[in-house]
C-alpha positions in Angstrom: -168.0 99.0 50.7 -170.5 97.2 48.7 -171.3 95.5 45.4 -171.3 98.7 43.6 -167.5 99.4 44.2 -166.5 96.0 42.3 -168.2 97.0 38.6 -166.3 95.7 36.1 -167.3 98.3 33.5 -165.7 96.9 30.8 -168.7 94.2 30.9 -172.5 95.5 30.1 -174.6 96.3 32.8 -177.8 94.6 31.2 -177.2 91.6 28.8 -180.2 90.4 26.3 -182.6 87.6 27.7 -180.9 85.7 25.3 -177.4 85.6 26.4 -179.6 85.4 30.1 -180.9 81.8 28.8 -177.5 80.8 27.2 -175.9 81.4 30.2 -178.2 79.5 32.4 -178.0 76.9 30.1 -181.9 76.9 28.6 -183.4 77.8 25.7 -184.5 81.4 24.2 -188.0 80.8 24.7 -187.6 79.2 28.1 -185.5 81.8 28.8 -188.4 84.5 27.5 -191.2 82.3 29.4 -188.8 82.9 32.7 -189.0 86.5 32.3 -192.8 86.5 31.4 -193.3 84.1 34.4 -190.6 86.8 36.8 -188.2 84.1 37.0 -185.6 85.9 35.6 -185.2 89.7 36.2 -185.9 92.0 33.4 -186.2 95.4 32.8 -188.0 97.1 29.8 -186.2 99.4 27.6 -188.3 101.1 25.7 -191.9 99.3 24.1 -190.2 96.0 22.7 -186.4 95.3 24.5 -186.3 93.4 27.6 -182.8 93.5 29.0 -181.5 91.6 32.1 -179.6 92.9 34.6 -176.1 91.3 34.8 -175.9 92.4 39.1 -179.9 91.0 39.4 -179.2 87.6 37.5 -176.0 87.0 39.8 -177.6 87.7 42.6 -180.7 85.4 41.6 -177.8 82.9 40.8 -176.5 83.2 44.5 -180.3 83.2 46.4 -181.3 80.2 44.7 -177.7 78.6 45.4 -178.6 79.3 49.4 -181.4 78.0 49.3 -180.5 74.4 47.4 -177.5 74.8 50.0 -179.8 74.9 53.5 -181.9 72.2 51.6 -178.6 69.7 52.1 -178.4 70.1 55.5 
């Protein structure tokens, strides 16, 4: 069983690159230079809305937590 059987659908699946940057603790436009630069994952909806996936940005979350991790020891 993977990731995909624990969705918690009363959450949204994509969240605005805003609330991204508020939850990482940064600011809007750092949080819009991240997803310019493809620090943070985004995905387009439509011409203008950039939306980030709530699954992607946890698992970003996790990756660069291994890493900082294997750096200790």
């Amino acid at each position: 069983m993977g990731q995909k059987d624990n969705l918690d659908l009363t959450k949204p699946l994509c969240i605005s690159v805003v609330a991204a940057a508020r939850l990482l603790g940064v600011s809007r436009n750092t949080g819009y230079e991240m997803a310019r630069l493809g620090q943070l994952p985004t995905l387009r909806c439509g011409q203008r809305r950039l939306v980030v996936p709530r699954a992607a940005l946890m698992k970003m979350l996790e990756e660069v937590g291994e890493r900082h991790e294997k750096r200790k020891e």
